[in-house]
LODREN-542276 format. One record per atom (N, C-alpha, C, O, CB): atom name; residue number from 0; residue in three letters; x negated, y, z negated. Coordinates in nm, 4 decimals, padded with zeros to 6 digits. Each point is the difference from the previous one (the first is absolute). Glycine has a CB too. Layout:
% LODREN-542276
<atom timi="CA" sero="NUM" doba="ALA" xx="X" yy="Y" zz="Z"/>
...
//
This chain:
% LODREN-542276
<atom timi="N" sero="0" doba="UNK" xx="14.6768" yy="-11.3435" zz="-04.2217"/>
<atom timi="CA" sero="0" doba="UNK" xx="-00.0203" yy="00.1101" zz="00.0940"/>
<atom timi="C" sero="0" doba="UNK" xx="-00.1357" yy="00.0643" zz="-00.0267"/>
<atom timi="O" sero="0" doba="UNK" xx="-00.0260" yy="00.0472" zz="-00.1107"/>
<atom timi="CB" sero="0" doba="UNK" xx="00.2759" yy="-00.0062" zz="00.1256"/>
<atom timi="N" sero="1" doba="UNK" xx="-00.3362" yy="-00.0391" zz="00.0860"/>
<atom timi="CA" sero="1" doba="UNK" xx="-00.1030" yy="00.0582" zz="-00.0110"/>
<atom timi="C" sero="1" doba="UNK" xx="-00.0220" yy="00.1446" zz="00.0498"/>
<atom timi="O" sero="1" doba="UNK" xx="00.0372" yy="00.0405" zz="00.1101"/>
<atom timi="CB" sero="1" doba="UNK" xx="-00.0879" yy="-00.2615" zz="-00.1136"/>
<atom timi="N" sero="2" doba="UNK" xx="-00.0115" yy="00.2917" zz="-00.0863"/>
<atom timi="CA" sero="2" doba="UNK" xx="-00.0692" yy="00.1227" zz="00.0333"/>
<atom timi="C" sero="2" doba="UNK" xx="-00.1143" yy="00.0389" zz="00.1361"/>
<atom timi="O" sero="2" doba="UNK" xx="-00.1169" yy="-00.0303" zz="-00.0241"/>
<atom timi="CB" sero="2" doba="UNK" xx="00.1640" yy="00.0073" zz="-00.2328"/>
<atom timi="N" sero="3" doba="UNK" xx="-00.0249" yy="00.0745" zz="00.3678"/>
<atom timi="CA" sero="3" doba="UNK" xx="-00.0573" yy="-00.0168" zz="00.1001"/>
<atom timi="C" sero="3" doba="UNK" xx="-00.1607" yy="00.0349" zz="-00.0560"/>
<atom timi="O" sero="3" doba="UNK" xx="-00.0204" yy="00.0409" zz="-00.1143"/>
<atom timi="CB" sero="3" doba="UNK" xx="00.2504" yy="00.0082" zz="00.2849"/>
<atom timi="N" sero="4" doba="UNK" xx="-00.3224" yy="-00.0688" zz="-00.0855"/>
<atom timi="CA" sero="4" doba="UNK" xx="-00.1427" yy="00.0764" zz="-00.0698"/>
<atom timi="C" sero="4" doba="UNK" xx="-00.0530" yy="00.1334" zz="00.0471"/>
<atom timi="O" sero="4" doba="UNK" xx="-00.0975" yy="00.0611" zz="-00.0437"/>
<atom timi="CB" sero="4" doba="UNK" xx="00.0227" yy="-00.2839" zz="00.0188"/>
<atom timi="N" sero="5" doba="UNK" xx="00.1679" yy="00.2608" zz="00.1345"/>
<atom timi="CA" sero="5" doba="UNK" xx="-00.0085" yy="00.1614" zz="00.0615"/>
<atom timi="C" sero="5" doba="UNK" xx="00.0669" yy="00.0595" zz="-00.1045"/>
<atom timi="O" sero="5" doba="UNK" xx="-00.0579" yy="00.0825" zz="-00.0706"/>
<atom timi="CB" sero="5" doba="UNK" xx="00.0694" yy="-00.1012" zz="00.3323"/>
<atom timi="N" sero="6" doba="UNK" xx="00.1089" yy="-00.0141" zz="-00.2814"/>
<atom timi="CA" sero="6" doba="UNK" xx="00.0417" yy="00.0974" zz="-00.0923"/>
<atom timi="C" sero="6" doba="UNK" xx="-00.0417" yy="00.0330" zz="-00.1728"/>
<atom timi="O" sero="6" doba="UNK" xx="00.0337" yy="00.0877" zz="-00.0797"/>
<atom timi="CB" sero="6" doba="UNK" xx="00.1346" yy="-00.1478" zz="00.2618"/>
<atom timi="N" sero="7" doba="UNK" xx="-00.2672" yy="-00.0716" zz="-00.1893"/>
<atom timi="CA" sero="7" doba="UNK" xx="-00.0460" yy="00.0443" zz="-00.0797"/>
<atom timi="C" sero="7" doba="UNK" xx="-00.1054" yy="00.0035" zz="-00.0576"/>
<atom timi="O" sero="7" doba="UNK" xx="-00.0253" yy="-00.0143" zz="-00.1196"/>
<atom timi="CB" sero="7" doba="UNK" xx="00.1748" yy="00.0005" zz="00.1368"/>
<atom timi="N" sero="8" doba="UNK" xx="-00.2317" yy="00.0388" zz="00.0927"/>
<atom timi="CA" sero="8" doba="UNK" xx="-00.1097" yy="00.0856" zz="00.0073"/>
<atom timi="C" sero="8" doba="UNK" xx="00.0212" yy="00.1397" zz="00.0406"/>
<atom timi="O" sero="8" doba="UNK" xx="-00.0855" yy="00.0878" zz="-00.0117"/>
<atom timi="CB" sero="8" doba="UNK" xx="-00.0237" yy="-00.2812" zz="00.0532"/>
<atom timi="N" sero="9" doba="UNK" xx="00.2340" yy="00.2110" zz="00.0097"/>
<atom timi="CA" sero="9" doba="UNK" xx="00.0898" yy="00.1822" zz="00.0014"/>
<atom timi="C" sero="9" doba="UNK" xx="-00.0096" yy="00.0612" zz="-00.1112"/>
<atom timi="O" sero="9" doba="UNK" xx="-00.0622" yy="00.1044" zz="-00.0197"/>
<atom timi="CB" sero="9" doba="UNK" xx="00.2465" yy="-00.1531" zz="00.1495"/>
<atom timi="N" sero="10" doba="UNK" xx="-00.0942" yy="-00.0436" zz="-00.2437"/>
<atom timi="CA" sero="10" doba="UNK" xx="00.0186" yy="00.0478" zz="-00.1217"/>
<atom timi="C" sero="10" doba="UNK" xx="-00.1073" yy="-00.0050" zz="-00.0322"/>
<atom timi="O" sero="10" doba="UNK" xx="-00.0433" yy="00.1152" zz="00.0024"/>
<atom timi="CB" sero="10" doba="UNK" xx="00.2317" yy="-00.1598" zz="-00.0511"/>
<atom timi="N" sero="11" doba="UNK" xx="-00.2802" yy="-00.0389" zz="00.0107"/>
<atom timi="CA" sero="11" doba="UNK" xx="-00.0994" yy="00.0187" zz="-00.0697"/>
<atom timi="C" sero="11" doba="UNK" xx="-00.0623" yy="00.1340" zz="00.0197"/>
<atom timi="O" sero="11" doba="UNK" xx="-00.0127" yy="00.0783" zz="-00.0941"/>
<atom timi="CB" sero="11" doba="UNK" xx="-00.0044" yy="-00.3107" zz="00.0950"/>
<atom timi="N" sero="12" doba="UNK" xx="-00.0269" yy="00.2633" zz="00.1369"/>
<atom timi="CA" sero="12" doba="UNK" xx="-00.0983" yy="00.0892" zz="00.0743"/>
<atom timi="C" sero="12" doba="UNK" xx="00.0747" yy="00.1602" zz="-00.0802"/>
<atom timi="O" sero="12" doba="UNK" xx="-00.0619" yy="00.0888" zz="-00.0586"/>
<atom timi="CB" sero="12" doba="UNK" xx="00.0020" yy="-00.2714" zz="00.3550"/>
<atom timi="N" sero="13" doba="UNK" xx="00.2599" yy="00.1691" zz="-00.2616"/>
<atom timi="CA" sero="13" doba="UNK" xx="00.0515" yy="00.1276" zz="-00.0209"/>
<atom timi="C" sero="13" doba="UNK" xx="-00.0258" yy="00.0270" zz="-00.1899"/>
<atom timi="O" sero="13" doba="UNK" xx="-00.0018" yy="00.1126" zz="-00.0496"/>
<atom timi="CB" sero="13" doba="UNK" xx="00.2088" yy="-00.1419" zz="00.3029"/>
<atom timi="N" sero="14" doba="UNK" xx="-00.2228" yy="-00.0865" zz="-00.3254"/>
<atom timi="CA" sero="14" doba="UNK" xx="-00.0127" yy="00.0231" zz="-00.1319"/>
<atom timi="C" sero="14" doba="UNK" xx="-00.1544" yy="00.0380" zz="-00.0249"/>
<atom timi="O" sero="14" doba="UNK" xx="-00.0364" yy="00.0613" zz="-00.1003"/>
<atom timi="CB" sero="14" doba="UNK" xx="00.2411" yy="-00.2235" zz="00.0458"/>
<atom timi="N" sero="15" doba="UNK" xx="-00.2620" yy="00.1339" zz="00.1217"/>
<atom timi="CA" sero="15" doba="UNK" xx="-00.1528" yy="00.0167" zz="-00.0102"/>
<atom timi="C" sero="15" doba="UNK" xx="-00.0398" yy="00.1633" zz="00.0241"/>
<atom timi="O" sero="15" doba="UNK" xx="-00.0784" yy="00.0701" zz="-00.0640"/>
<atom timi="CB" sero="15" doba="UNK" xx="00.0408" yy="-00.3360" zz="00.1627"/>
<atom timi="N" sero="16" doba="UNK" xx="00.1187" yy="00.2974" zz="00.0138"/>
<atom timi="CA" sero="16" doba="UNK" xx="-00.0340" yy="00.1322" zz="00.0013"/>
<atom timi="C" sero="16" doba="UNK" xx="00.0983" yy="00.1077" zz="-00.0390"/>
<atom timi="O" sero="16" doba="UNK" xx="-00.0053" yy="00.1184" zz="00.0331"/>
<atom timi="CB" sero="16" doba="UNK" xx="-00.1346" yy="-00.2022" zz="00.1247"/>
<atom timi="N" sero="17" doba="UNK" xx="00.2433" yy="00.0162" zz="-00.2440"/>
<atom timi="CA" sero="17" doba="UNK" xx="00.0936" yy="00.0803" zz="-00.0589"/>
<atom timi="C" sero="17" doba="UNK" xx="-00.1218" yy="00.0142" zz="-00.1556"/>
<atom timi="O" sero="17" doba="UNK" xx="-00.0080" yy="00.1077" zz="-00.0592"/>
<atom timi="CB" sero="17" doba="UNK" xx="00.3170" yy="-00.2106" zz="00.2006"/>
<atom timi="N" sero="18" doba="UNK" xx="-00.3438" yy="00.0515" zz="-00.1604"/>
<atom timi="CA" sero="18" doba="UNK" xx="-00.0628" yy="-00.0280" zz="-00.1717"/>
<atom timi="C" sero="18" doba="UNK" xx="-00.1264" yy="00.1026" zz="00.0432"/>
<atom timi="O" sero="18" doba="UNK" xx="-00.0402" yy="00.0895" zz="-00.0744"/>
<atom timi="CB" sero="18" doba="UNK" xx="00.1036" yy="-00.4057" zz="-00.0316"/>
<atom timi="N" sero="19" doba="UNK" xx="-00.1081" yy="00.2933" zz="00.2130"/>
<atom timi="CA" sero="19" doba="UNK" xx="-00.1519" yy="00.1066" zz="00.0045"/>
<atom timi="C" sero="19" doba="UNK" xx="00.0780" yy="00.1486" zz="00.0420"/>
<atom timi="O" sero="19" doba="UNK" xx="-00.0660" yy="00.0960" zz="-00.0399"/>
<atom timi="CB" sero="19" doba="UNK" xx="-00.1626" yy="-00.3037" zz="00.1579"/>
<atom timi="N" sero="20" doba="UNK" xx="00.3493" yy="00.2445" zz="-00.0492"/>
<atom timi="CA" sero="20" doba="UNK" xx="00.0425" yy="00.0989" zz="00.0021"/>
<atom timi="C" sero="20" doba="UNK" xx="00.0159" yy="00.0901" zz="-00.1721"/>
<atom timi="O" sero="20" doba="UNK" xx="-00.0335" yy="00.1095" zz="-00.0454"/>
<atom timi="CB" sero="20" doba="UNK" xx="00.1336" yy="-00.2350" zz="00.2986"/>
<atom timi="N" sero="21" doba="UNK" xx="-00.0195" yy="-00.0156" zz="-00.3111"/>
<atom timi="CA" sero="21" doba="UNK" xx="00.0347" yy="00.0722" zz="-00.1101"/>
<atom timi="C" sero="21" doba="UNK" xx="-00.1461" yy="00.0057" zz="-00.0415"/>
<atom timi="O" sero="21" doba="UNK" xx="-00.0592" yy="00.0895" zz="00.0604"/>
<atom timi="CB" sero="21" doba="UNK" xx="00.3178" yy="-00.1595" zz="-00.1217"/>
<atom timi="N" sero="22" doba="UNK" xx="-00.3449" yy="-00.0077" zz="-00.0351"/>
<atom timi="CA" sero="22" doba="UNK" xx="-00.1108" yy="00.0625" zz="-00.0536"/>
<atom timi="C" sero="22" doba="UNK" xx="-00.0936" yy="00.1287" zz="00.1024"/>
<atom timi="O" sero="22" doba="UNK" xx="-00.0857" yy="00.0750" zz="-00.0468"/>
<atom timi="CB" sero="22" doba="UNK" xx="00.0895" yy="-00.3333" zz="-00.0925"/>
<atom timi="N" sero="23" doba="UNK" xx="00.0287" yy="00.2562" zz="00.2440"/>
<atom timi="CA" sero="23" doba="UNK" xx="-00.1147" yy="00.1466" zz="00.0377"/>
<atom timi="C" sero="23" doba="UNK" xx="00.0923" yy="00.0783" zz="-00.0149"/>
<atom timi="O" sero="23" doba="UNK" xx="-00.0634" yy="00.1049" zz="-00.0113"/>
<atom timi="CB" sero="23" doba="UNK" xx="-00.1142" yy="-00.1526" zz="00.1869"/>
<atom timi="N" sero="24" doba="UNK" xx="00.3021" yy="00.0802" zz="-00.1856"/>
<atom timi="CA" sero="24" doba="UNK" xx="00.0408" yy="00.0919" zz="-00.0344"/>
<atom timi="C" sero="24" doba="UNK" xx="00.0246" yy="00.0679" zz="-00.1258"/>
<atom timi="O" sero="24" doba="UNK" xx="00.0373" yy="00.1155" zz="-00.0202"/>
<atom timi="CB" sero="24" doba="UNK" xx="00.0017" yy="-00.1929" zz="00.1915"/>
<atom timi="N" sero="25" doba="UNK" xx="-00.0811" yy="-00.0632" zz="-00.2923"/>
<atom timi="CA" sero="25" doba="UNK" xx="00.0253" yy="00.0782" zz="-00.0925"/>
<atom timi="C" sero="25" doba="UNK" xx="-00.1583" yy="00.0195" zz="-00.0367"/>
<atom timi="O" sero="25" doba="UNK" xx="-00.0171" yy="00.0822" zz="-00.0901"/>
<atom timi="CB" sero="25" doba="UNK" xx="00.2816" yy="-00.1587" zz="00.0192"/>
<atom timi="N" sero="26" doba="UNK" xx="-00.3731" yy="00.0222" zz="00.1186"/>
<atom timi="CA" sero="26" doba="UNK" xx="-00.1485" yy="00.0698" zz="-00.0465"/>
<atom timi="C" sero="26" doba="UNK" xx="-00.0106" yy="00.1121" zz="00.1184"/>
<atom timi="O" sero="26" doba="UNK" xx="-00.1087" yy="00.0556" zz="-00.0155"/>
<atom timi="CB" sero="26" doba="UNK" xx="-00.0380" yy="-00.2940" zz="-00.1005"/>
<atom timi="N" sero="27" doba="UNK" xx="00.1970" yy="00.2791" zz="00.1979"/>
<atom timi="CA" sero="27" doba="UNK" xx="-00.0208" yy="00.1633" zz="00.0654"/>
<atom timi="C" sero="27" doba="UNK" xx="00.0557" yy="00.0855" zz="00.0226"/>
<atom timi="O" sero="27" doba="UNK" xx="-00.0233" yy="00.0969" zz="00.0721"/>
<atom timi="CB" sero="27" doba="UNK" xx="-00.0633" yy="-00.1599" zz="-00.0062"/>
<atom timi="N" sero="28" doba="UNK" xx="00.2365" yy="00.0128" zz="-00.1775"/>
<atom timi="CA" sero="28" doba="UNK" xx="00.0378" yy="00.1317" zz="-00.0395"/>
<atom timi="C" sero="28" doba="UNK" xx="-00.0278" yy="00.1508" zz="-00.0370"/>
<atom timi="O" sero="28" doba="UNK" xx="00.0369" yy="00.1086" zz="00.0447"/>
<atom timi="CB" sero="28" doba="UNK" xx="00.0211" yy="-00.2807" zz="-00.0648"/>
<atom timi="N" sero="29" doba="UNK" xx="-00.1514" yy="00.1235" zz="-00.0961"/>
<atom timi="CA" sero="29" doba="UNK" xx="-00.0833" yy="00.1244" zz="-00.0555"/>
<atom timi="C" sero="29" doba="UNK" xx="-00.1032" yy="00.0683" zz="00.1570"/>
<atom timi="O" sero="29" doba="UNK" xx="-00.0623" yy="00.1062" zz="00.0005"/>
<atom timi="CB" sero="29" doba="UNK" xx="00.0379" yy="-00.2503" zz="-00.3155"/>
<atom timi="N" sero="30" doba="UNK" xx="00.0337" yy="00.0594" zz="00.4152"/>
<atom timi="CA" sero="30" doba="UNK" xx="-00.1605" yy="00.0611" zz="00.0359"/>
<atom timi="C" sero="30" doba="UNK" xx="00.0767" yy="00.0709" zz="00.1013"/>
<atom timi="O" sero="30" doba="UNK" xx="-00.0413" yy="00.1122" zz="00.0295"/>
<atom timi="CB" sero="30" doba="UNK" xx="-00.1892" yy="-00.2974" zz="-00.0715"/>
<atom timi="N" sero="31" doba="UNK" xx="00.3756" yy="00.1236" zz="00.1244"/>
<atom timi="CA" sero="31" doba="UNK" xx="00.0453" yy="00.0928" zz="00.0949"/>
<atom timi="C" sero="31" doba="UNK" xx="00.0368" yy="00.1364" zz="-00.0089"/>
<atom timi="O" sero="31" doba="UNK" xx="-00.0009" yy="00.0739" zz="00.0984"/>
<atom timi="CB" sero="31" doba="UNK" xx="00.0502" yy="-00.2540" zz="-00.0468"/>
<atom timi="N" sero="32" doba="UNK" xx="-00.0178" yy="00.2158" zz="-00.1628"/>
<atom timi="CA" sero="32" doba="UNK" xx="-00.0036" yy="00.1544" zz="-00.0156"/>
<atom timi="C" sero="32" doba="UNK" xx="-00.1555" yy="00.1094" zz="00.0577"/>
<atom timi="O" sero="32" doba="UNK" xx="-00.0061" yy="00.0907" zz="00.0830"/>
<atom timi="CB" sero="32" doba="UNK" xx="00.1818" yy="-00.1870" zz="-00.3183"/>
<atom timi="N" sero="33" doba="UNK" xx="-00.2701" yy="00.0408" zz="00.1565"/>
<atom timi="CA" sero="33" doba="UNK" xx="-00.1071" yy="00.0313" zz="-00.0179"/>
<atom timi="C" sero="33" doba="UNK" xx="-00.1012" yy="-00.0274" zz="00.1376"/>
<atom timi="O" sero="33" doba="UNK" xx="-00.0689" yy="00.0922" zz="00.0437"/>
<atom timi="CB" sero="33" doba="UNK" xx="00.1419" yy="-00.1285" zz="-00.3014"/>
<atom timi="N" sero="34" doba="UNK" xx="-00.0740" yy="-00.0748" zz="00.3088"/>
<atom timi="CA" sero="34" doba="UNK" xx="-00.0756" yy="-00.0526" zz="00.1487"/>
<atom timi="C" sero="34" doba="UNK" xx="00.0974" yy="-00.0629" zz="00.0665"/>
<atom timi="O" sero="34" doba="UNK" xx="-00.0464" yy="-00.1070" zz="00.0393"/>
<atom timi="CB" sero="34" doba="UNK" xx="-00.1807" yy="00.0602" zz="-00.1150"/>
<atom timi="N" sero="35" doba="UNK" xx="00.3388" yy="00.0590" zz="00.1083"/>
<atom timi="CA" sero="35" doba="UNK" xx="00.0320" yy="-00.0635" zz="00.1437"/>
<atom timi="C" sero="35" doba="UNK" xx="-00.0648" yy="-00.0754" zz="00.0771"/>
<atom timi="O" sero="35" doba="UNK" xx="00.0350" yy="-00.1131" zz="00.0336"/>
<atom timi="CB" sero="35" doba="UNK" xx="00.0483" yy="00.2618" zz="-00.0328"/>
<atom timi="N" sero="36" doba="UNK" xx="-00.2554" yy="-00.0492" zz="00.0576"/>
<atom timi="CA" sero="36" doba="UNK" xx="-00.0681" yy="-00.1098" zz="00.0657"/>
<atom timi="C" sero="36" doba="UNK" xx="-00.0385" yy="-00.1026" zz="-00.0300"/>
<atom timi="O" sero="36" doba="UNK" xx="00.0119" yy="-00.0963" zz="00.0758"/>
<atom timi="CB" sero="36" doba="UNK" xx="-00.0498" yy="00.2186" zz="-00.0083"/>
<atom timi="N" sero="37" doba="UNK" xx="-00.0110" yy="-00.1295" zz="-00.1697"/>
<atom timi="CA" sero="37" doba="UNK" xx="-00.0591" yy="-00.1669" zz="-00.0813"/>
<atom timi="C" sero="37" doba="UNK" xx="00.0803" yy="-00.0859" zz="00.0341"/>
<atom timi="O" sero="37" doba="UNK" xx="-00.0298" yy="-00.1038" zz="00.0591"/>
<atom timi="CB" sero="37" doba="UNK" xx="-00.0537" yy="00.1676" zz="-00.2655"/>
<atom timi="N" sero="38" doba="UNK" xx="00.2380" yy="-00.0159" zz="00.1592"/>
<atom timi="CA" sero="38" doba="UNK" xx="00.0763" yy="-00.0935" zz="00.0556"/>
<atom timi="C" sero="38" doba="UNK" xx="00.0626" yy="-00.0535" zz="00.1002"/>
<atom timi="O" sero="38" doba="UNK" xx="00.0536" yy="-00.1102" zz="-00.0109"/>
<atom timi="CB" sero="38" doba="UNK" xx="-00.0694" yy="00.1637" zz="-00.1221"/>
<atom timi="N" sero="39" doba="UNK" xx="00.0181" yy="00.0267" zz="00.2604"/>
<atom timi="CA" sero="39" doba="UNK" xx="00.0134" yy="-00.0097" zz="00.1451"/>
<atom timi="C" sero="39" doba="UNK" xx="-00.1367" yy="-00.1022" zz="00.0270"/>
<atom timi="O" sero="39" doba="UNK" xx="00.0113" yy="-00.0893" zz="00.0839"/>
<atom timi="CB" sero="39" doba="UNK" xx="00.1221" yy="00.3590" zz="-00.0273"/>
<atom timi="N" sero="40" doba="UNK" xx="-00.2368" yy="-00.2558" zz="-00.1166"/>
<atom timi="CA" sero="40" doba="UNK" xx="-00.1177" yy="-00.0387" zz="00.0654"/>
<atom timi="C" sero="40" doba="UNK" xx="00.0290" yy="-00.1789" zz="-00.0800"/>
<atom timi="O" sero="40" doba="UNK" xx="-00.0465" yy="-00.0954" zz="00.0625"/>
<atom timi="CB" sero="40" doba="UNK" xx="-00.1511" yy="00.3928" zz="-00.0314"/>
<atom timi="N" sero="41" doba="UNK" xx="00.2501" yy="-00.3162" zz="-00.1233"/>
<atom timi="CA" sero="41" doba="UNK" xx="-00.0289" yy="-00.1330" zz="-00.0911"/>
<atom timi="C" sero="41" doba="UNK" xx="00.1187" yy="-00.0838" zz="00.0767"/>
<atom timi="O" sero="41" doba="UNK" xx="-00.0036" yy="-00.1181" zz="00.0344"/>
<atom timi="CB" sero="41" doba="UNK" xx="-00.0917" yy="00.2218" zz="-00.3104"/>
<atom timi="N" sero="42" doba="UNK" xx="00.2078" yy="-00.0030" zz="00.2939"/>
<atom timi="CA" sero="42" doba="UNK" xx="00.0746" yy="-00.0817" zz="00.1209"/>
<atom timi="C" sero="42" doba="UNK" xx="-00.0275" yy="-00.0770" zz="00.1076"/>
<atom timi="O" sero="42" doba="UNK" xx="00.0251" yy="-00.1171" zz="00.0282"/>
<atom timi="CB" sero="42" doba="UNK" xx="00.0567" yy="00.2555" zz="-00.0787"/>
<atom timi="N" sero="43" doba="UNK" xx="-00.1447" yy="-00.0402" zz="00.1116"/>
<atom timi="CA" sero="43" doba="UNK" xx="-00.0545" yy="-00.1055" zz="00.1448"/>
<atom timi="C" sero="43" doba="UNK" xx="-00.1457" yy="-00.0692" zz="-00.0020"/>
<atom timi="O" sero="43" doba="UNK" xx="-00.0586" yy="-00.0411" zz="00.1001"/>
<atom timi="CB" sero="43" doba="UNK" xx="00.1925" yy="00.2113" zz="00.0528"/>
<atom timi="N" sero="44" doba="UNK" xx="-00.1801" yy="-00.1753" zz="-00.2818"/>
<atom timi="CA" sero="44" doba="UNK" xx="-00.1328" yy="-00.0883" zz="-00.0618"/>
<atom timi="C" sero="44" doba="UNK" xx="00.0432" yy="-00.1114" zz="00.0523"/>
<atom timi="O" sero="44" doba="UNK" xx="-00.0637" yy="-00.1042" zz="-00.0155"/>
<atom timi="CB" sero="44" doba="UNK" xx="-00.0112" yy="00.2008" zz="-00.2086"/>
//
């Protein structure tokens, strides 16, 4: 049984941006208290 290649290039894509969710959230932690904007602005970079 094969793995279709849509679906997994899904997963891949949803793990890809599950892993960059988690690391920017844990390097702008410290800064959202302090600038909000920096980080609104690095978002839609």
């Amino acid at each position: 049984m094969t793995i279709p290649t849509r679906l997994l290039l899904f997963v891949t894509l949803l793990a890809t941006i599950f892993c960059m969710l988690v690391s920017f959230s844990e390097r702008s932690l410290t800064y959202a208290i302090g600038n909000p904007t920096e980080i609104i602005m690095r978002v839609f970079q």
